[in-house]
C-alpha positions as CSV (number, residue, x, y, z in Angstrom):
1,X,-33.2,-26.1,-8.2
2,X,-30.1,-28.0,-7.4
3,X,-29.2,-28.6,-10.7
4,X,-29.4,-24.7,-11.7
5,X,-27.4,-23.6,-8.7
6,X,-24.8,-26.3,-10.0
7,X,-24.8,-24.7,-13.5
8,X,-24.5,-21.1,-12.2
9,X,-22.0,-22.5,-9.8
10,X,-19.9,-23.7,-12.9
11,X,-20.3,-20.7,-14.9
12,X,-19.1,-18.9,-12.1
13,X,-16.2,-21.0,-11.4
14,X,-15.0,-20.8,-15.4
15,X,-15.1,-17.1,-15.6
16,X,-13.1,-16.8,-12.1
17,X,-10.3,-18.9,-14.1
18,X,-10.7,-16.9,-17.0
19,X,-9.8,-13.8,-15.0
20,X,-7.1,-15.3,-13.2
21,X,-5.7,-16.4,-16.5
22,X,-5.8,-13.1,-18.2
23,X,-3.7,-12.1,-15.2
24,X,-1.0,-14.6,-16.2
25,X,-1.5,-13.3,-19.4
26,X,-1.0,-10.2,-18.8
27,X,2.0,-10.9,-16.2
28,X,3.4,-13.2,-19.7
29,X,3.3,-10.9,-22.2
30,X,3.6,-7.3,-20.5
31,X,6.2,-8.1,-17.3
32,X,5.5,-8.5,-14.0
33,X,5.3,-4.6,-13.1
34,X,1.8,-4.4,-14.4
35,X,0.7,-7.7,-12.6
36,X,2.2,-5.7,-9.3
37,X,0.3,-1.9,-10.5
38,X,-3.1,-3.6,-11.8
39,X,-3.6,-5.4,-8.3
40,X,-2.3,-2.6,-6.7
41,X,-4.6,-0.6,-7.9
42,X,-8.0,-3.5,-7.6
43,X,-6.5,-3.5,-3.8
44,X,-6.9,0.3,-3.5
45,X,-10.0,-0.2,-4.6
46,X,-11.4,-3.0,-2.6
47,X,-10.0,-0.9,0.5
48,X,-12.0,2.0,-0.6
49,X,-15.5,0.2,-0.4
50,X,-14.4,-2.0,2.5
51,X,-14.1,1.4,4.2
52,X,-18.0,1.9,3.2
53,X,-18.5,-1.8,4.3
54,X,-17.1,-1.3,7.4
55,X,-18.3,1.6,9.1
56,X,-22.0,0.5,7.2
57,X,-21.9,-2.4,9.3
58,X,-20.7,-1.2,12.5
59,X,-23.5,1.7,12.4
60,X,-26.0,-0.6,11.4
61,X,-26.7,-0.5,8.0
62,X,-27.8,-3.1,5.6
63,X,-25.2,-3.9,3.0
64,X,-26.7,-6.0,0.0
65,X,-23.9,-5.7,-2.1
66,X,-19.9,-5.8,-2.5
67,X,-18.5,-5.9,-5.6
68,X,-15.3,-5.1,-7.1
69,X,-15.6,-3.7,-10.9
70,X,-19.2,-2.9,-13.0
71,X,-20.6,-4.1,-15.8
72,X,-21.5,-8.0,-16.3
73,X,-20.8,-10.0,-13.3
74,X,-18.0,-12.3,-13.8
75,X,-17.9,-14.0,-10.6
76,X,-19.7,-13.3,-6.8
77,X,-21.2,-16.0,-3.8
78,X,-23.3,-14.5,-0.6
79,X,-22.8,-14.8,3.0
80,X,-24.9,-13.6,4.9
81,X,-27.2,-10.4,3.9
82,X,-24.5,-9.5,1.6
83,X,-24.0,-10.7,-2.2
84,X,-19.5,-10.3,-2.5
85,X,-18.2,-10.6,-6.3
86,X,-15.9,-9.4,-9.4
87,X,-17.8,-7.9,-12.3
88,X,-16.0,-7.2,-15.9
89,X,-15.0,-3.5,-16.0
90,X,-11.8,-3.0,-13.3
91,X,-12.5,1.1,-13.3
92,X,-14.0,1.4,-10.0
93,X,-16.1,-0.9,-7.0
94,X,-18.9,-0.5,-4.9
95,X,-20.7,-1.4,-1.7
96,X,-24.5,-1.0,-1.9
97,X,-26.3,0.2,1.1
98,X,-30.1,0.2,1.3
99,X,-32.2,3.1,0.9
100,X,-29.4,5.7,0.4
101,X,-32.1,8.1,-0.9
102,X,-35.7,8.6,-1.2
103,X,-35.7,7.1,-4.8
104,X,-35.0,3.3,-3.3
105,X,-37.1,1.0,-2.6
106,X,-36.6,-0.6,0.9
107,X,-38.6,-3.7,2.3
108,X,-40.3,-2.2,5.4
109,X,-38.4,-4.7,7.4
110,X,-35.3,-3.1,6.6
111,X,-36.0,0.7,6.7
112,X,-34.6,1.4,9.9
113,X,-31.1,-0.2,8.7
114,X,-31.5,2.2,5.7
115,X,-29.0,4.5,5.3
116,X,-31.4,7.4,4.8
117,X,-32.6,6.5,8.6
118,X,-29.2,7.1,9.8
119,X,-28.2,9.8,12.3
120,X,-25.6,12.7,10.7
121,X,-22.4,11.4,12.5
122,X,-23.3,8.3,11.4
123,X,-23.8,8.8,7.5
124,X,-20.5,11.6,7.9
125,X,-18.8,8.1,9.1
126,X,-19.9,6.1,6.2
127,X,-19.6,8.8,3.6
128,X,-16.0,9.5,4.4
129,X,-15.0,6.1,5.5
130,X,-13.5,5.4,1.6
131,X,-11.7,8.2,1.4
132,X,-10.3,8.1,4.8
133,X,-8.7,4.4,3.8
134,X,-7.0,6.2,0.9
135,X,-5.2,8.3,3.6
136,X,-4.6,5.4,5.9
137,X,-3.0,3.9,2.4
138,X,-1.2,6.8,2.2
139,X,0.0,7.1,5.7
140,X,1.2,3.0,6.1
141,X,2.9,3.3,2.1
142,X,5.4,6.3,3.2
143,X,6.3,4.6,6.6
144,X,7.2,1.6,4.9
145,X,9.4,4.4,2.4
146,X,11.1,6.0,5.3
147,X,12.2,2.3,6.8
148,X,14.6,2.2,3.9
149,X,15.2,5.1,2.7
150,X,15.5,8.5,4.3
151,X,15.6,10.7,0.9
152,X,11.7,11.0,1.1
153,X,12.2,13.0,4.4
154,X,14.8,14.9,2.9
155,X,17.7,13.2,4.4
156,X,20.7,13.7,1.3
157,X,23.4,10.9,2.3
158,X,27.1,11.8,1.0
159,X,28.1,11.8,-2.0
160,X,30.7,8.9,-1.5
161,X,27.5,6.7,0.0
162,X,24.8,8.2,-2.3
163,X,25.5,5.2,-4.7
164,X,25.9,1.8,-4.4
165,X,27.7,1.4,-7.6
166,X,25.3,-1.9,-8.1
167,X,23.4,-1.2,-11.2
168,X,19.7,-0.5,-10.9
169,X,18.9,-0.4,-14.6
170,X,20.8,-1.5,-18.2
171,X,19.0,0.6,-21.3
172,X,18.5,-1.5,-24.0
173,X,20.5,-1.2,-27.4
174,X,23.1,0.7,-25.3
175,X,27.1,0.4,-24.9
176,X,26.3,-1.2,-21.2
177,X,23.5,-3.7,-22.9
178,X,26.3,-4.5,-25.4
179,X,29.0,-5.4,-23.0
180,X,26.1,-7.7,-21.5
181,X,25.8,-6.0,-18.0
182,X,22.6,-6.7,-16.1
183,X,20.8,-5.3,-13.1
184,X,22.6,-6.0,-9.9
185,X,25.7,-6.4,-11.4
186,X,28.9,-4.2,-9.5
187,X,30.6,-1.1,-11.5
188,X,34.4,-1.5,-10.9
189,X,36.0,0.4,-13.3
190,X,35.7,2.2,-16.9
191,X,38.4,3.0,-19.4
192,X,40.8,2.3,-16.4
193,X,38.8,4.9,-13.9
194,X,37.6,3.0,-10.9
195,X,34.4,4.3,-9.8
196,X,34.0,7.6,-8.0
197,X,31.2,9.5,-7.6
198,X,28.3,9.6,-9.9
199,X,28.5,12.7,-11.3
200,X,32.3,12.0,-11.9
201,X,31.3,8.6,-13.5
202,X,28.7,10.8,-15.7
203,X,31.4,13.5,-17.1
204,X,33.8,10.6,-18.0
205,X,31.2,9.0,-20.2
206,X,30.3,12.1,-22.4
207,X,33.9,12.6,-23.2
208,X,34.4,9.4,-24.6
209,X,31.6,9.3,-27.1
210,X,32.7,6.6,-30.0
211,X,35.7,5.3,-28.1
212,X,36.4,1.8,-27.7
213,X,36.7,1.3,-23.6
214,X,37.3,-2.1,-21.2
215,X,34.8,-2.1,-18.7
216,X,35.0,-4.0,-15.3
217,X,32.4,-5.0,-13.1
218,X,31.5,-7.8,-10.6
219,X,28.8,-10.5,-11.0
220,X,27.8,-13.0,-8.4
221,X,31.1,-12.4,-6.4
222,X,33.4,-13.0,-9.8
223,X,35.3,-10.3,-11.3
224,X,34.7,-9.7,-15.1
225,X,36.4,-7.5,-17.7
226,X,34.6,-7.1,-21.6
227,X,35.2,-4.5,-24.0
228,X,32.2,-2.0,-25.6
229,X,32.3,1.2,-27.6
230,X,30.6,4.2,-25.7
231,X,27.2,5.5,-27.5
232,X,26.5,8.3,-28.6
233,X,23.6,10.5,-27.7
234,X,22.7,13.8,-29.5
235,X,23.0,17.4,-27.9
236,X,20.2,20.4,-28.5
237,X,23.1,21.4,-30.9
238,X,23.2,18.2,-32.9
239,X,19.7,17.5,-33.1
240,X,19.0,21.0,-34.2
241,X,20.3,20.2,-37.3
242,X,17.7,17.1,-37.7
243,X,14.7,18.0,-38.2
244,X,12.0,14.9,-36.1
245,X,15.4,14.4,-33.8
246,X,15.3,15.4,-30.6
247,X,17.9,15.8,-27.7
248,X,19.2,12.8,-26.1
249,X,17.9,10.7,-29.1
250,X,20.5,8.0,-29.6
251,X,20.4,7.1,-33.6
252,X,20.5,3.3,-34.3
253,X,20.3,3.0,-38.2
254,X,19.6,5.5,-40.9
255,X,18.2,4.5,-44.4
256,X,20.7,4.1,-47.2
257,X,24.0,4.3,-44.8
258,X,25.1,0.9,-44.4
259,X,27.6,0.8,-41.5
260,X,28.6,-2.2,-38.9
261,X,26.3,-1.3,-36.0
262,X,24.7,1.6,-35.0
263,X,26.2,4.5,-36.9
264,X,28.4,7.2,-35.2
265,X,27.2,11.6,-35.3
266,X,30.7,11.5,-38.0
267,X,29.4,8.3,-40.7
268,X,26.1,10.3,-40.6
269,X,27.4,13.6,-41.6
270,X,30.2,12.0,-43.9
271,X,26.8,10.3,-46.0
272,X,24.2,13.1,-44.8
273,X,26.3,16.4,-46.3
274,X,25.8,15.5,-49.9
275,X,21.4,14.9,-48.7
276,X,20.9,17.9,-47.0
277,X,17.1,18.9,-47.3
278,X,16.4,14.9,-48.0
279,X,13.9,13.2,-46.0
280,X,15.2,9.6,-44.7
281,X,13.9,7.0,-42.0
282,X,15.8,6.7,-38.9
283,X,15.9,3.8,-36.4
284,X,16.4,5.6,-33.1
285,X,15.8,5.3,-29.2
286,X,13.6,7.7,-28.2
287,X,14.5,9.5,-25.0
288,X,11.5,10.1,-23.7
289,X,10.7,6.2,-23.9
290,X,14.1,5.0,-23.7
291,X,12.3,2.7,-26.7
292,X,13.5,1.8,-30.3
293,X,11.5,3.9,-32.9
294,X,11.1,4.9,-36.6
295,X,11.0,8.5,-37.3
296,X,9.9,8.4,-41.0
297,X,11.0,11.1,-43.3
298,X,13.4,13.3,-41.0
299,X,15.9,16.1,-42.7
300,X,19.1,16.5,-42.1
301,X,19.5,20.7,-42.5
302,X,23.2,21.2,-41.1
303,X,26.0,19.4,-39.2
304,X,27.9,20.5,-36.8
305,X,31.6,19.4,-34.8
306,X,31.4,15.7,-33.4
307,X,32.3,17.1,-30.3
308,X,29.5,19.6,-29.9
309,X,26.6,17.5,-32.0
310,X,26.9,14.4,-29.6
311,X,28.1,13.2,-26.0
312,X,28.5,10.0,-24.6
313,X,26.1,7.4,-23.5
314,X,26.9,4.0,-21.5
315,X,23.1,3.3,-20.3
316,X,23.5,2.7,-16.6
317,X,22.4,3.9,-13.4
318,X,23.4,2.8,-10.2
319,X,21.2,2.3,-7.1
320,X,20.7,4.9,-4.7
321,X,20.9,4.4,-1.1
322,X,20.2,6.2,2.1
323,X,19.6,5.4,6.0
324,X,16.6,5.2,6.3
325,X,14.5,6.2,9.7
326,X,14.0,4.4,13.0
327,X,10.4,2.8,13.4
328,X,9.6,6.1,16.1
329,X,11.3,8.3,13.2
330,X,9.3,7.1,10.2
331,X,6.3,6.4,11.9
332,X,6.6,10.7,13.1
333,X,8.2,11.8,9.3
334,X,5.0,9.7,7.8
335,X,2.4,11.2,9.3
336,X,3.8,15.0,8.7
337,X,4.6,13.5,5.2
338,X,1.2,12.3,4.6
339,X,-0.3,15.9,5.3
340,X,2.5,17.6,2.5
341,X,1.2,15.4,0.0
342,X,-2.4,15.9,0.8
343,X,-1.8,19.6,1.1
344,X,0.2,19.3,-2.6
345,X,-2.5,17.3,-3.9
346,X,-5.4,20.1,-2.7
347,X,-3.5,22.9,-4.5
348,X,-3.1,20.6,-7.4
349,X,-6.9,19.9,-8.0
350,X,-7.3,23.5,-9.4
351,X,-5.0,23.2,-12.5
352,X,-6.2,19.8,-13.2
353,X,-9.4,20.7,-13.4
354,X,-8.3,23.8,-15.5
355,X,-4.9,23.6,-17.4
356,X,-5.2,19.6,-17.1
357,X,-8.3,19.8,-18.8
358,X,-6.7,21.8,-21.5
359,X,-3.4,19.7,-21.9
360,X,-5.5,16.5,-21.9
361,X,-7.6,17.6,-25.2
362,X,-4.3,19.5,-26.7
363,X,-2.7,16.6,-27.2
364,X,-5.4,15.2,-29.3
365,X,-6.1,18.3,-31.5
366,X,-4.7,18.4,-35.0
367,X,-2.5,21.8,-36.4
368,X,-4.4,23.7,-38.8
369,X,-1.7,22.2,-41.3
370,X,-0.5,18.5,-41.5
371,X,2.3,17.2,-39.5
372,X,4.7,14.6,-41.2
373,X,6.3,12.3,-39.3
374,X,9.5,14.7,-38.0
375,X,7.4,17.6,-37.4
376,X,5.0,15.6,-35.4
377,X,7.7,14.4,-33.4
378,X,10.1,17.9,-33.1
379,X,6.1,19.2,-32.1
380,X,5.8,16.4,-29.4
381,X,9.5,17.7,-27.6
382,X,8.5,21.3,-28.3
383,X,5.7,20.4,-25.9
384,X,7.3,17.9,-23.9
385,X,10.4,20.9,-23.2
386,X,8.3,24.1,-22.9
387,X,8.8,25.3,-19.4
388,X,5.5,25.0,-18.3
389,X,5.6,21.7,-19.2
390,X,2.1,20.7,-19.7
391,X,2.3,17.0,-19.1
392,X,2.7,17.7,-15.4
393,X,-0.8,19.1,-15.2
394,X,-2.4,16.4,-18.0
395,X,-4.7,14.3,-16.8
396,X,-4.1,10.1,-17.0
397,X,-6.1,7.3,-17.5
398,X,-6.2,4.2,-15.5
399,X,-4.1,3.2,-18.2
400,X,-1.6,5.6,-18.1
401,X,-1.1,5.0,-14.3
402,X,-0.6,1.4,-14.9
403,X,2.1,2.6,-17.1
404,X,3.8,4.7,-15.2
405,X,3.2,2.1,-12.4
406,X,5.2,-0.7,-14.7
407,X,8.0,1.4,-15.3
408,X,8.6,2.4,-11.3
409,X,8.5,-1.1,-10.9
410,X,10.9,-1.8,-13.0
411,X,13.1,0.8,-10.7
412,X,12.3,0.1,-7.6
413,X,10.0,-0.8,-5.1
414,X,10.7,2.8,-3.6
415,X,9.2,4.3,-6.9
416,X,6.2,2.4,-6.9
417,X,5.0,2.8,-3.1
418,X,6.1,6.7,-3.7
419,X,3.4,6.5,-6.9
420,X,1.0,4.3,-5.0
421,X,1.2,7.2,-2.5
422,X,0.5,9.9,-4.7
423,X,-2.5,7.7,-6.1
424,X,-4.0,7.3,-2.9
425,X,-3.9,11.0,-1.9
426,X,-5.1,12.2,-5.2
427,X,-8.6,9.5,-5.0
428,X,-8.8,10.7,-1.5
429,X,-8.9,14.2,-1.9
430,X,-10.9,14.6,-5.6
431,X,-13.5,11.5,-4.2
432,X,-14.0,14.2,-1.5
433,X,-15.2,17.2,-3.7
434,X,-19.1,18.3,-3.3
435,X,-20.4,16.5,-6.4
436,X,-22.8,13.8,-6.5
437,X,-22.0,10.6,-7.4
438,X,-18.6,11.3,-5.3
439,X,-18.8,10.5,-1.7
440,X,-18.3,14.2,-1.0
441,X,-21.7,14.7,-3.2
442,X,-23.4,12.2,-0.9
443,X,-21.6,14.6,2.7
444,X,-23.3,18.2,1.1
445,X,-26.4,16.0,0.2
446,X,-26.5,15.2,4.5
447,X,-25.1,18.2,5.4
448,X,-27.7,20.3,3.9
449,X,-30.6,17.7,5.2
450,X,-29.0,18.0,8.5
451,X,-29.6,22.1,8.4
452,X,-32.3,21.9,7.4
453,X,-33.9,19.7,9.6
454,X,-34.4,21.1,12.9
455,X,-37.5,21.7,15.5
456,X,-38.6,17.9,15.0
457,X,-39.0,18.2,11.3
458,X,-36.9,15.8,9.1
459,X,-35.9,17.3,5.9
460,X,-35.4,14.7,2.6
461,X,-33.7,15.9,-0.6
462,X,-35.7,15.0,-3.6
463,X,-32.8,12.6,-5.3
464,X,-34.9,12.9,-8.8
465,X,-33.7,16.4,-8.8
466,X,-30.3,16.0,-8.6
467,X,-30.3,13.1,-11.3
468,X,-29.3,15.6,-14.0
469,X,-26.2,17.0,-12.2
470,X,-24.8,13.6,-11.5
471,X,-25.6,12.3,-15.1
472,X,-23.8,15.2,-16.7
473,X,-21.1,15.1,-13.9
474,X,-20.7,11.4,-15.0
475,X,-20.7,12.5,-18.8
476,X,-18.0,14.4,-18.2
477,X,-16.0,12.1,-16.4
478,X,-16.2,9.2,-18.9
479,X,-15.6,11.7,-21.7
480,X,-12.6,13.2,-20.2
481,X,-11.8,9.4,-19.4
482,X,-11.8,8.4,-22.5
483,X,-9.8,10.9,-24.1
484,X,-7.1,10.8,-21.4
485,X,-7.1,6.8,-22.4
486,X,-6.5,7.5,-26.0
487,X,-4.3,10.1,-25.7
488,X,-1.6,7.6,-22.9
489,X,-2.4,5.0,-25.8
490,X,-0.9,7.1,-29.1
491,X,0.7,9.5,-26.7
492,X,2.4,7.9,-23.7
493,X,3.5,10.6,-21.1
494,X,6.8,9.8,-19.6
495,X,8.6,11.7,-16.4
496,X,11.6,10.0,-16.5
């Protein structure tokens, strides 16, 4: 007997490590920002069910089990009544409460700690307790927002305090990356303009698209001075005239043109003229990624003036600041900010059960004709810039929050409370909806027992009966699930 516990006990101990290293892992090779969004999100979770675990216990209830995760258990010990652990598949968590309908079987001993036992109020407490942390999430995750910075309540500081002028972000492959400029570094000057405002900062740059400029800036107290030549991004007007370009793309290296560096909108017409109609690979970074990619077999139709195909791009942003509330301010702006978002997210749930649907399985439907590479990717902005924007209304994976999680965080911690937020409201609201196995399933399962149990008669609904809807209610979910995953795998969505 000893000896088995001791081997279970090992086994146990070996796969906690092994989870705890595929964190570091994952921390390793994919950045800290999806460390910070996957426990994020195993937190929100675990708050969920200790909701459940909570109110179950305070009302009574036997809890048997607590476990973050489904599938093969990796990890779990038991105190008490109740067994606590991790199990393999991170896509959800569970508390286990006995006797939650007629189908369970409950040791006699324990049937009047059953949940089916329970008094209305009491299961309405239980039954709402998860989602009522997700709003509680919500609540504490915009207070903390409106400590330091007012911009979520609306508050627009002035334009000469709007921006810090310390940098927030450096693009990669860009004219700031190539003067070696980093996050946190000061903006003094460019070309010989100190800094003004943003948007003055922003016209300069597109006018001097291909120009050689000194750029100064201030690093750990030291004043520095280096010397880069202003990118070039392309206009609707320049990447017209190439066809699996899009605008914004910044173009890195083209097939066949050898050129010192990344080539500028003038070498590219100068070798493309003589090619039009060709089809050529070119090395670009994508806007919508702000990532390096191939686009195989573009055509170059037409050229236009420099001046109209391209403007310039230095690849910086600066941090944006604002006052942000009192502890009696925030605390007042969070809770009438908390009931915006979970009135936005209540009139959302219709067009993401409808057009997000639709936009979801779009993006993994084939044309009647096939795409090469440039028209798949002209195809992908055509969708990406239509007005109504479908991407808004698409549906994401666990995945594809993760991703967008690990790319706020590489923003700001603002950005990834703000999305955190959003989460939190969304779970809270849709885990709310009257469809078994939802909690809000389980509250029009008791609500309807409650009518219709009156004059000393206690009315049971036959669980066995319902089976069917949940099932296919499930189906749906993990189909939808799975497509939204593929489709943020070979289709990442990007806002930015």
């Amino acid at each position: 007997m000893v000896g088995s516990y001791s081997v279970q006990q090992l086994g146990d101990q070996i796969r906690l490590a092994a989870l705890v290293a595929a964190v570091v892992l994952l921390g390793i090779f994919a950045g800290s920002g999806w460390v910070v969004i996957v426990l994020s999100l195993v937190a929100m979770l675990f708050l969920h069910e200790l909701g459940h675990f909570v109110t179950a216990r305070l009302t009574g209830m036997k809890v048997s089990e607590f476990f973050i995760g489904f599938g093969p258990r990796l990890w779990s010990f038991r105190r008490g009544e109740t067994e606590y652990g991790i199990k393999a598949i991170w896509i959800g968590a569970y508390v286990r409460i006995v006797g939650m309908n007629n189908l369970d079987q409950v040791d006699p001993a324990d049937e009047p700690r059953s949940f089916r036992q329970q008094s209305y109020p009491r299961k309405l407490l239980v039954l709402t307790a998860g989602s009522g942390m997700h709003f509680i999430l919500v609540l504490a995750l915009l207070f903390a927002v409106l400590l330091s910075d007012g911009r979520v309540a609306g508050r627009a500081p002035d334009s000469a305090e709007s921006h810090s002028w310390v940098l927030s972000t450096v693009s990669p492959d860009s004219a700031a990356a190539v003067a070696g400029l980093q996050p946190g570094d000061e903006l003094i000057s460019l070309a010989g303009v100190s800094r003004s405002s943003f948007d003055d900062f922003s016209l300069l740059v597109q006018q001097l698209a291909g120009q050689q400029v000194e750029v100064v800036y201030r690093r750990g107290g030291t004043t520095r001075s280096t010397v880069t030549t202003i990118g070039e991004r392309l206009t609707a007007e320049g990447a017209a005239g190439i066809v699996g370009l899009i605008q914004g793309d910044r173009i890195l290296a083209v097939e066949g043109l050898q050129v010192d560096g990344a080539p500028t909108y003038s070498q590219l017409a100068e070798y493309g003229r003589d090619r039009i109609g060709e089809p050529v690979d070119m090395t670009i970074v994508d806007t919508r990624t702000g990532q390096p990619a191939v686009v195989e077999d573009a055509i170059m139709t037409a050229f236009v003036a420099p001046t109209e195909a391209v403007q310039g791009f230095f690849g910086v942003s600066a941090e944006l600041r604002a006052e942000g509330l009192s502890v009696a301010g925030a605390a007042q702006e969070s809770v009438r900010q908390t009931l915006l978002v979970t009135r936005d997210v209540l009139l959302a749930i219709p067009a993401v059960v409808t057009d997000g649907l639709g936009g979801t399985f779009d993006g993994l439907r084939g044309d009647d004709q096939p795409a090469t590479g440039a028209q798949a990717a002209r195809q992908a902005e055509l969708r990406r810039l239509d007005s109504s924007h479908p991407d808004e209304n698409r549906i994401l994976s666990i995945y594809g929050v993760a991703r967008i999680g690990a790319e706020a965080a590489s923003n700001s911690a603002v950005d990834v409370l703000l999305l955190l937020a959003y989460v939190n409201a969304f779970i809270g609201v849709f885990n709310l909806l009257p469809l078994l196995p939802l909690d809000g399933g389980h509250v029009a399962v008791a609500t309807y027992e409650r009518i219709r149990s009156f004059g000393g008669r206690v009315h049971r609904v036959d669980a066995a009966r319902l089976l069917p809807v949940a099932y296919a209610f499930v189906a749906v979910l993990l189909m939808v699930g799975v497509v939204a995953l593929l489709r943020d795998i070979f289709d990442p969505v990007s806002f930015g």
